[in-house]
C-alpha positions in Angstrom: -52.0 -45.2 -80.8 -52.0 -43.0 -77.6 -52.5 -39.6 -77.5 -50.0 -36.9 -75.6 -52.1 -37.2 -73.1 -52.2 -40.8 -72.1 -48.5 -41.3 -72.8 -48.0 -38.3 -70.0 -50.8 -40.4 -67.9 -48.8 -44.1 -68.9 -45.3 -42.2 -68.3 -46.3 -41.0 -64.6 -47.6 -44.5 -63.8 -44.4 -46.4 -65.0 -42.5 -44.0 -62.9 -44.7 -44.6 -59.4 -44.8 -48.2 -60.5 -41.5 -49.2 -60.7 -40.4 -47.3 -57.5 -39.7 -50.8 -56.3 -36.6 -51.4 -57.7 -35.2 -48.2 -55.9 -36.6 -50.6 -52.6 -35.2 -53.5 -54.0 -31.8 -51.5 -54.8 -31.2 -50.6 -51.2 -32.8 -53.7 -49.4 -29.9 -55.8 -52.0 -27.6 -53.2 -50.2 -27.5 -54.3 -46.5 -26.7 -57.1 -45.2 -28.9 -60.1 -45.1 -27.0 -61.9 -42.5 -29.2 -60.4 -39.5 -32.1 -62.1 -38.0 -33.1 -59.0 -36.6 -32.7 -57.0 -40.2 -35.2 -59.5 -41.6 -37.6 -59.5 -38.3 -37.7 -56.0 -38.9 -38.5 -56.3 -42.6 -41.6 -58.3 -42.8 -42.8 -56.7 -39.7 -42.3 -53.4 -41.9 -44.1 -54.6 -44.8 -47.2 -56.0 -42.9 -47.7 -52.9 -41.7 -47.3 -51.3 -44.6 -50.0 -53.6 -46.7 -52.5 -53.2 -43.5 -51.6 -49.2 -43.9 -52.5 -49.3 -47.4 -55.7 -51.5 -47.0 -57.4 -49.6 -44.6 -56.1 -45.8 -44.9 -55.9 -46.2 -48.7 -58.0 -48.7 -50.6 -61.1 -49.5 -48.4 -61.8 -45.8 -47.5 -61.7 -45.2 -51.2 -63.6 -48.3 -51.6 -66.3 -46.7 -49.1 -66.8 -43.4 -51.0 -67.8 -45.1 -54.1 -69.5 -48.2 -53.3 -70.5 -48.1 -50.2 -69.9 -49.9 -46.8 -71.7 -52.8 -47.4 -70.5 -53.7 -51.4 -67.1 -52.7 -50.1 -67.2 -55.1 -47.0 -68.3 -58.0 -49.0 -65.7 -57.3 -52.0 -62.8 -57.5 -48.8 -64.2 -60.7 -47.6 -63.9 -62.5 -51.5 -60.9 -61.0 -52.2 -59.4 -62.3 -48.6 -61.4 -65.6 -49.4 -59.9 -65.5 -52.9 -56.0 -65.5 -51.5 -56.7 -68.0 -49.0 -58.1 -70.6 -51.1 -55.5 -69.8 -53.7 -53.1 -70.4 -50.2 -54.7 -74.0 -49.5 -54.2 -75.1 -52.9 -50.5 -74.0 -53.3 -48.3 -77.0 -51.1 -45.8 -75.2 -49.1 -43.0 -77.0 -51.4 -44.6 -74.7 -54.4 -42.6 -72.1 -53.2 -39.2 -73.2 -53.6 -39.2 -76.2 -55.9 -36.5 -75.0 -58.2 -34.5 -73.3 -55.9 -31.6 -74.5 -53.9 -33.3 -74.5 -49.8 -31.0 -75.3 -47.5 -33.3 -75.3 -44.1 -36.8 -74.7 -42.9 -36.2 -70.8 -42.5 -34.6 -70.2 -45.7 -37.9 -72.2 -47.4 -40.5 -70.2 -45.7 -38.7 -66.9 -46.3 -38.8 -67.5 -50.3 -42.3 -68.6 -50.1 -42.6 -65.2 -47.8 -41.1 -63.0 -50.7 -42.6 -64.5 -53.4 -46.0 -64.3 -52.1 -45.5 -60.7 -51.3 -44.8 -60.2 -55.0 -47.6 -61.7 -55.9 -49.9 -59.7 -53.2 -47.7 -56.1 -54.2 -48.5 -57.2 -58.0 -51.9 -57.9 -57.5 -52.3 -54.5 -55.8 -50.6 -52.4 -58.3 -52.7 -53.8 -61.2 -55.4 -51.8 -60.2 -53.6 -49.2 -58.7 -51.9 -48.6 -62.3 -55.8 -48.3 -63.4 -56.5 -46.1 -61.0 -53.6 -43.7 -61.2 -54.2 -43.6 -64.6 -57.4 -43.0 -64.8 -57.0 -40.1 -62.3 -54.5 -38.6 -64.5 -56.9 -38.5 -67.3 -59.4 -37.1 -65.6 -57.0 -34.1 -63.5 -53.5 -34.2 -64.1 -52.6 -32.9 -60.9 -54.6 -35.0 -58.8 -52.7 -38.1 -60.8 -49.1 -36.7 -60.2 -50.1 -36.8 -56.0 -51.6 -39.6 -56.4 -48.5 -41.2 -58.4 -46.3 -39.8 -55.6 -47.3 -41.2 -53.2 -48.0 -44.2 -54.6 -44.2 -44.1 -55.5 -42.7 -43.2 -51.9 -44.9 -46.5 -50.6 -43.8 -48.6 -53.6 -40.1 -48.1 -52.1 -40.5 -50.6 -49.0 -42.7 -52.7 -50.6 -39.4 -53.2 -53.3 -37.5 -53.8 -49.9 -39.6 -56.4 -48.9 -40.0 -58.4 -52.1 -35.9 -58.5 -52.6 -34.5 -58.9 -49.5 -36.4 -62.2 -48.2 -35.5 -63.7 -51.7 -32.5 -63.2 -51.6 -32.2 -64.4 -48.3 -33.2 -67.5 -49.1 -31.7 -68.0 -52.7 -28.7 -66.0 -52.3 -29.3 -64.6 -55.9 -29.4 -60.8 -56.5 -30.4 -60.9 -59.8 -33.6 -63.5 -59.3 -34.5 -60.7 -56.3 -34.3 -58.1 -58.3 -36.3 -59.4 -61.4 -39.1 -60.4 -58.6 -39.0 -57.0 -57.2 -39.1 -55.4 -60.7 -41.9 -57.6 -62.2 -44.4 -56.4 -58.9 -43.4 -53.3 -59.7 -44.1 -53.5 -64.1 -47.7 -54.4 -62.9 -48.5 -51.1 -62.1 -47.6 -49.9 -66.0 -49.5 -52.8 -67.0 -52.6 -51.7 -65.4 -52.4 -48.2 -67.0 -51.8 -49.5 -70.8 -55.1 -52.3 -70.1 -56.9 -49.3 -69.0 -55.9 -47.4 -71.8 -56.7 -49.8 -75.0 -59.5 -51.7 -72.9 -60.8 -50.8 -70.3 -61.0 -46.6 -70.2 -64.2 -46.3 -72.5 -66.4 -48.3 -69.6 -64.3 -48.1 -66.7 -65.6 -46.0 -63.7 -65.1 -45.7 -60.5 -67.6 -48.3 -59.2 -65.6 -50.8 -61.0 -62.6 -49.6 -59.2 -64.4 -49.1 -55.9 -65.1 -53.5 -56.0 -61.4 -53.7 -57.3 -59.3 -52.0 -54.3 -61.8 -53.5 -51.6 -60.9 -57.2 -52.9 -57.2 -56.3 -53.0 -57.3 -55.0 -49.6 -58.5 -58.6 -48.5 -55.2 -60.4 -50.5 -52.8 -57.7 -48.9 -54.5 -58.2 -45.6 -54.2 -62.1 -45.6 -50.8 -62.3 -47.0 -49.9 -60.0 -43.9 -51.7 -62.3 -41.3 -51.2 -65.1 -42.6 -47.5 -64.9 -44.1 -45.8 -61.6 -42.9 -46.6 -61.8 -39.3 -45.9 -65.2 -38.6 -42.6 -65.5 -40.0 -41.0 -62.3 -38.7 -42.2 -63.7 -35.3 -40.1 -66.7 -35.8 -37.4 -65.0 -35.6 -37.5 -64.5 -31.6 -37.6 -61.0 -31.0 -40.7 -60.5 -29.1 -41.3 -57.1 -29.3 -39.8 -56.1 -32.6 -42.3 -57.5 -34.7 -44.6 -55.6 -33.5 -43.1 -52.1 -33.8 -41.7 -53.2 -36.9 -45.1 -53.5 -37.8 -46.3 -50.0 -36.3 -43.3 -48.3 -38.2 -44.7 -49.7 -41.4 -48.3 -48.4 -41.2 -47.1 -44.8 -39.8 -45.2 -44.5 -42.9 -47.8 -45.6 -44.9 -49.9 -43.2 -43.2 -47.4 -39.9 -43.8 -47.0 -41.1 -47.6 -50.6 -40.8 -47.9 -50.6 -37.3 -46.3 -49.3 -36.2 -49.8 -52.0 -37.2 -51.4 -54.3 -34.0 -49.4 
């Protein structure tokens, strides 16, 4: 069905993609009993989704679209995840899982939300590595690395929150895994779909509206709870940590 060189371009993808479950691996490794481990976690993360947002997709977003188009596809896709928010009752979250307190409840809403977000995001990412590959294969194996090094924490913070709250590896795991599988997804939809129209217009609308859902799901759910936990600065460089490495696994890609 695929040709050698789309199976290379498929194969480089998976690989980046499902980088997560080496994150989820080693966040299943540590202990989940600290406050401050988990404080330090989503703080990590937010800053790693606001890293990628705005030194990754909306400056890509900008050279193909625009200022303006790009602005506006930001706003619906941040208006998009925050109606999507409203709808979902904060029960939604954890209605077939065994919550035994307030924290525990918003921690597996936390996690499973940031799946959603990281899945959302690799969709088109998967697209767009692959389509990159196609077009130069060496500008898709940078662009696959360092999609991979930044697909590690983002494993991290899927697993370890659920977990956290459910006390079940293997449910973290599969949550972590299945963000990361939406990455390969992307690149086989491009592949029998989407590659004979798809350009990098389409993908310039696409990354600005998932820089909106990653930004919300870091202001609105990230932030907050790793503030709960009470340590009042370590949110915050938790948070600066997570965008400086974002920043250095994006200084591959030049």
């Amino acid at each position: 069905m695929f040709d050698t060189l789309a199976l290379k371009a498929l194969l480089v993808t998976s690989i980046a993609g499902l980088a997560t479950t080496i994150g989820s691996i080693a966040g299943l490794a540590v202990k989940r009993e600290s406050p401050k481990f988990m404080c330090s976690v989503l703080g990590f993360t937010a800053g790693v989704m606001i890293g990628i947002s705005f030194f990754e997709l909306l400056p890509s977003s900008f050279n193909e679209i625009g200022f303006l188009k790009s602005s506006i596809a930001f706003v619906a896709g941040f208006a998009l995840i925050f109606i999507i928010d409203s709808l979902i009752p904060h029960e939604y979250m954890g209605q077939s899982e065994k919550i035994t307190d307030k924290t525990n409840k918003k921690l597996l809403r936390a996690g499973l939300f940031i799946a959603l977000g990281i899945g959302i995001h690799n969709l088109p990412e998967g697209m767009a590595t692959f389509y990159s590959y196609m077009s130069d294969e060496k500008i898709g194996v940078a662009i696959a690395v360092a999609v991979a090094i930044h697909n590690i924490p983002e494993g991290i913070a899927v697993s370890t929150p659920i977990y956290k709250a459910t006390g079940s590896r293997p449910k973290a795991f599969l949550y972590s895994f299945l963000s990361g599988v939406a990455e390969p997804v992307g690149a086989v939809l491009t592949a029998l779909f989407f590659l004979p129209f798809l350009n990098a217009v389409i993908l310039g609308y696409i990354l600005a509206g998932v820089a909106g859902i990653m930004t919300f799901i870091s202001v609105d759910e990230l932030v907050p709870v790793s503030s709960s936990y009470g340590y009042r600065h370590l949110p915050i460089l938790s948070f600066l940590i997570g965008i400086i490495v974002m920043i250095a696994s994006l200084l591959l890609l030049k």
